[in-house]
C-alpha positions as CSV (number, residue, x, y, z in Angstrom):
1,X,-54.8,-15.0,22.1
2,X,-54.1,-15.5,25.6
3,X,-50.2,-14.7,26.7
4,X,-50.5,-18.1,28.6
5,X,-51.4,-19.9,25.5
6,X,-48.1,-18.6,23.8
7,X,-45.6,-19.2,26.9
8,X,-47.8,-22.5,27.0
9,X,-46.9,-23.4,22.7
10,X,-43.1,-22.1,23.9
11,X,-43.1,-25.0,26.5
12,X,-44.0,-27.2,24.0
13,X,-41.5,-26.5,21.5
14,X,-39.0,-26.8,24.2
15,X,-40.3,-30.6,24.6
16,X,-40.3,-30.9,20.8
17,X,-36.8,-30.0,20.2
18,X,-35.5,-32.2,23.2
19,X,-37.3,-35.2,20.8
20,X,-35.2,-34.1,18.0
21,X,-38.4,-32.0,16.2
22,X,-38.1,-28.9,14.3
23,X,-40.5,-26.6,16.1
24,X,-41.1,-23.1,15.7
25,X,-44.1,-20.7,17.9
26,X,-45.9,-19.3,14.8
27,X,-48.5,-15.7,14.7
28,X,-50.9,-16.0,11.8
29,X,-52.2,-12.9,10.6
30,X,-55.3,-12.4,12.5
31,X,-53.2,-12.7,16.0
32,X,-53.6,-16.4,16.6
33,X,-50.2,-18.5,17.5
34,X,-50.3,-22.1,16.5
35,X,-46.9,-24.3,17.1
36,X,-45.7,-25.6,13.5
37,X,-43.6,-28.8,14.2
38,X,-41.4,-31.1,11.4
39,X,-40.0,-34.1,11.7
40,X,-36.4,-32.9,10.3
41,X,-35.7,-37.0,9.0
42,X,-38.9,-37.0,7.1
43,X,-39.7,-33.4,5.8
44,X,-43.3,-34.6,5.1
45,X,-44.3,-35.0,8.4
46,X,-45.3,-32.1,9.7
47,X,-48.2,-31.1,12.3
48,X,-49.5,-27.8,13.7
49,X,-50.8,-27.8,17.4
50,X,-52.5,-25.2,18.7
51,X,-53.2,-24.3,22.6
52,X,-56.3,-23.0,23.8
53,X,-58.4,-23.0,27.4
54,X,-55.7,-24.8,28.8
55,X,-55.6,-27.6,26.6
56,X,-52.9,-28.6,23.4
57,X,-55.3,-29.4,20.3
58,X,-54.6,-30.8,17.1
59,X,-54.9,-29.4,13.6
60,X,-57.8,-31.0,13.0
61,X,-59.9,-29.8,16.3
62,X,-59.6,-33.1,18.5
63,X,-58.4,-32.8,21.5
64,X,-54.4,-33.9,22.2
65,X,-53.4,-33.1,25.8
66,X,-53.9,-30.8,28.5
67,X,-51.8,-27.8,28.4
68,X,-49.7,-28.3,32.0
69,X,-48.0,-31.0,30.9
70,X,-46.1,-30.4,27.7
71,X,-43.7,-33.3,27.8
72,X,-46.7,-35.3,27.5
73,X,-48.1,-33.3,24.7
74,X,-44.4,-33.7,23.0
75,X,-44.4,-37.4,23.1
76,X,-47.9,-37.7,21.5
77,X,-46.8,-35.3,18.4
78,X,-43.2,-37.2,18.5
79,X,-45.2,-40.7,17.9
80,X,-47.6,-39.7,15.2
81,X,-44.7,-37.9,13.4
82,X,-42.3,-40.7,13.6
83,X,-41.0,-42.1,10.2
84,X,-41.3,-45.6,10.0
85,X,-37.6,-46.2,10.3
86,X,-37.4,-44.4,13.4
């Protein structure tokens, strides 16, 4: 994995924690960083986001943002892991 990718996911988690996420850079096994984000009022919620050729992807492989602008990124995860009450 790319260094850029990684201080790219730390920029995001950065954003994430200013919108009062639990986020955390995580290396799987085989090398690969992913960012592992929880909503802290809603345990359940949770989302991994991944960062590769310069662009923030979700778990399931869609596209979520580009990569240069992680506040953006951080308000799209921030909305889908909203609780309703929130």
């Amino acid at each position: 994995m790319a260094e850029d990718d990684v201080r790219r996911l730390e920029r995001l988690v950065s954003e994430l924690g200013a919108r009062g996420l639990s986020a955390r850079v995580v290396r799987a096994p085989s090398g690969r960083a992913y960012v592992r984000v929880i909503n802290p009022n809603a345990t359940s919620l949770t989302e991994n986001v991944v960062c590769q050729a310069a662009d923030y992807w979700w778990s399931w492989g869609e596209r979520m943002h580009q990569a240069d602008d992680p506040a953006g990124a951080a308000t799209k995860v921030a909305r889908v892991l909203a609780a309703v009450s929130e």
